[in-house]
C-alpha positions in Angstrom: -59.2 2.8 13.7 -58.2 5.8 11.9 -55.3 6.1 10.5 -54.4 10.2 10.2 -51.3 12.0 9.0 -49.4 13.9 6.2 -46.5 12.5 3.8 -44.6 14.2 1.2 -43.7 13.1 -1.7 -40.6 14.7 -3.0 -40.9 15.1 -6.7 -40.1 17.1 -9.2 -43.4 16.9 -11.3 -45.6 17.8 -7.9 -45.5 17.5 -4.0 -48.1 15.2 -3.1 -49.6 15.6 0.4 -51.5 12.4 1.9 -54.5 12.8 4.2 -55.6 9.5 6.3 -58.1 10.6 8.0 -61.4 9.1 7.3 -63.5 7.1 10.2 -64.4 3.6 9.6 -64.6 0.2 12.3 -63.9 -2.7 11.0 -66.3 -4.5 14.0 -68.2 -2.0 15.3 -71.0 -4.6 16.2 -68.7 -5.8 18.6 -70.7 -6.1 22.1 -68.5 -4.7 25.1 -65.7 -6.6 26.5 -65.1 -7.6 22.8 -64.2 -10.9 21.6 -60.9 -13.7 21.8 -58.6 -12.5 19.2 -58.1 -16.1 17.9 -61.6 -16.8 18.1 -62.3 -14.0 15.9 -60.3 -13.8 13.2 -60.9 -18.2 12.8 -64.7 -17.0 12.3 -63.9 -13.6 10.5 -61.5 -15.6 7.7 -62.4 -19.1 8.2 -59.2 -20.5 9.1 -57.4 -22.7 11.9 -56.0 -21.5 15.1 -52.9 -23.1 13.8 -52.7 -20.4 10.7 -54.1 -17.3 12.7 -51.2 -17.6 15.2 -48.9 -18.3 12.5 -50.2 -14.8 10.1 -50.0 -13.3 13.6 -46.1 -14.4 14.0 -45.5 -13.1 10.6 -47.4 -10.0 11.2 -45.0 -9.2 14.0 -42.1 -10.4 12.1 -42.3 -7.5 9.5 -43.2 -5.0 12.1 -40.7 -5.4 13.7 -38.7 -5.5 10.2 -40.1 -1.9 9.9 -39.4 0.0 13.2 -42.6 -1.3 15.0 -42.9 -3.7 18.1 -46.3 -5.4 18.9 -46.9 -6.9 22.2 -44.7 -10.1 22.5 -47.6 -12.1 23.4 -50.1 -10.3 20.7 -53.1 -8.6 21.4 -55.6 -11.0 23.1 -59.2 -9.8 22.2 -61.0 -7.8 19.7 -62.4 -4.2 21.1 -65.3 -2.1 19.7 -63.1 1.2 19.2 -66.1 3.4 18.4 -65.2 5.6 21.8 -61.4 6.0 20.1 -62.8 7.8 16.9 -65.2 10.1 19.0 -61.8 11.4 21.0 -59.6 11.4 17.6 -62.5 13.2 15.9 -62.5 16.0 19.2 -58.7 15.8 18.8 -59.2 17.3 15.2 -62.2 19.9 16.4 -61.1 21.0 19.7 -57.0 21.5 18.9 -55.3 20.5 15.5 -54.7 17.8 12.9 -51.1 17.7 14.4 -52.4 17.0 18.1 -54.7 14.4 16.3 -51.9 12.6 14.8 -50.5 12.5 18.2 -53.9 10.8 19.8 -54.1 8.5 17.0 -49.8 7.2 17.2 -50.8 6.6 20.9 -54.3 4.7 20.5 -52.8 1.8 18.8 -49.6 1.7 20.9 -51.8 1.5 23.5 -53.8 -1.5 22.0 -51.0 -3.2 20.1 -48.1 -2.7 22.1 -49.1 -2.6 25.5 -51.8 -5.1 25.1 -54.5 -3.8 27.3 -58.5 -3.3 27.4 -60.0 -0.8 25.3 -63.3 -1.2 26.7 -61.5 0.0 30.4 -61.9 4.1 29.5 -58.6 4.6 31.7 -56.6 2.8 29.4 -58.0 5.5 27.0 -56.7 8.5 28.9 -53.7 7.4 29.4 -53.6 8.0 25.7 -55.2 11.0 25.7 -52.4 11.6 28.6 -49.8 10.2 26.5 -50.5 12.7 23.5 -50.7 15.7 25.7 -54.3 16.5 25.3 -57.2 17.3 28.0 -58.3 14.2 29.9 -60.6 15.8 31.7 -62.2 17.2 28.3 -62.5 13.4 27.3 -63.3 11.6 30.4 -67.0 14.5 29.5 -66.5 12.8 26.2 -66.2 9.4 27.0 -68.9 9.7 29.7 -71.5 11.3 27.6 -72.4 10.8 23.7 -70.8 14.0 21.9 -69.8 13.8 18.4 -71.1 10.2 18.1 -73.7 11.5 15.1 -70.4 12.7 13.3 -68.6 9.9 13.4 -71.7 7.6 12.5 -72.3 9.8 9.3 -68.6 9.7 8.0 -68.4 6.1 8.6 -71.9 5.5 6.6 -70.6 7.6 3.9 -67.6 5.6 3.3 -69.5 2.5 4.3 -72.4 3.4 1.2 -69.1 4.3 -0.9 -67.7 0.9 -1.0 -65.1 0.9 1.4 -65.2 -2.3 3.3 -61.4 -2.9 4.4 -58.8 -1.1 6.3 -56.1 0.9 5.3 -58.2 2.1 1.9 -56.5 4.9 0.9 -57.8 7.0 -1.9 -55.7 9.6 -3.9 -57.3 12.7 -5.2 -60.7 11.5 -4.4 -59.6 9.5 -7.8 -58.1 6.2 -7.4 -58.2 3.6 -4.5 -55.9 1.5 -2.7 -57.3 -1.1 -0.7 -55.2 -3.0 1.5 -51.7 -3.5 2.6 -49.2 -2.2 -0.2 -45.6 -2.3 -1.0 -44.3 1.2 -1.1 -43.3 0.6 -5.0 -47.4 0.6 -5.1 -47.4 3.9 -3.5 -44.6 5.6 -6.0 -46.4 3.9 -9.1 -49.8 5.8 -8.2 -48.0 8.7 -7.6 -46.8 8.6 -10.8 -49.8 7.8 -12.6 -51.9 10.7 -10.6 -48.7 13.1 -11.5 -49.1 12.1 -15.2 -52.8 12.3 -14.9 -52.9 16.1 -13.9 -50.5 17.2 -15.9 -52.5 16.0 -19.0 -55.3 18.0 -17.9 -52.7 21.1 -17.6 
């Protein structure tokens, strides 16, 4: 899913502005009606049932640590979200990055919080509802194929670039962060980037 907004980093060296915006699916061979959560992530990572549910306790643990609440009873299947990033990349087109942002805080609420089918395409209005966009704009959307060549060639670009994990964050098209990171891992490549360009000034 992509993940989309804008930070800044108070400093007084540079302001550093992050863009997370770039389309990639971590299944998107998923057929429709998707796939048992526990099921899939045993045969994604190779482990037992008993250490999936028990990552997927801890996941919610430090969510919840950190402001956000998954569904009590987790997320039970894995969706193809290919129709989410064609309505986040009309988000973008049609209105603004800010009304984007608002699409995409609302997709994953809808998927991790309230726990509900992604493949059912009025679970995906409501979020367009949610956000305050058109849903009659993005039922067309849903119902039809536009903007699915744009997605496909971003997500092959970053696909032939290397990426192969979600988040990976790359910093002035420079460095790459691949994974889950401590925010101490966020101010050190800040630093370095900072120290980087002003080298080159």
């Amino acid at each position: 899913m992509r993940s989309f907004f804008y930070l800044r980093y108070p400093s007084k060296k540079a302001s550093l502005y992050l863009y997370w915006g770039h389309f990639f699916e971590l299944n998107p061979n998923l057929p429709k009606g998707g796939q048992d959560a526990i099921k899939h992530l045993t045969e994604k990572y190779g482990l037992t049932v008993e250490q999936v549910k028990a990552n997927q306790t801890n996941i919610r643990s430090k969510a919840l640590e950190a402001g956000f609440q998954f569904h009590p009873e987790g997320r039970k299947r894995v969706y193809n979200t290919f129709d989410a990033h064609r309505l986040l990349y009309w988000a973008a087109k049609a209105f603004d990055l800010q009304k984007q942002v608002a699409l995409k805080q609302e997709l994953p609420n809808t998927y991790f919080c309230l726990a509900v089918n992604l493949d059912d395409q009025k679970n995906l209005l409501d979020a367009v509802s949610r956000a305050g966009l058109d849903c009659i704009k993005a039922q067309e959307i849903l119902s039809g194929d536009e903007f699915t060549n744009e997605v496909r060639q971003e997500e092959t670009a970053y696909i032939n670039a290397g990426i192969s994990s979600v988040p990976s964050i790359i910093l002035n098209e420079q460095y790459l962060l691949q994974g889950a990171q401590a925010p101490e891992s966020f101010v050190n490549a800040f630093e370095q980037l900072i120290s980087g360009l002003n080298q080159k000034i």
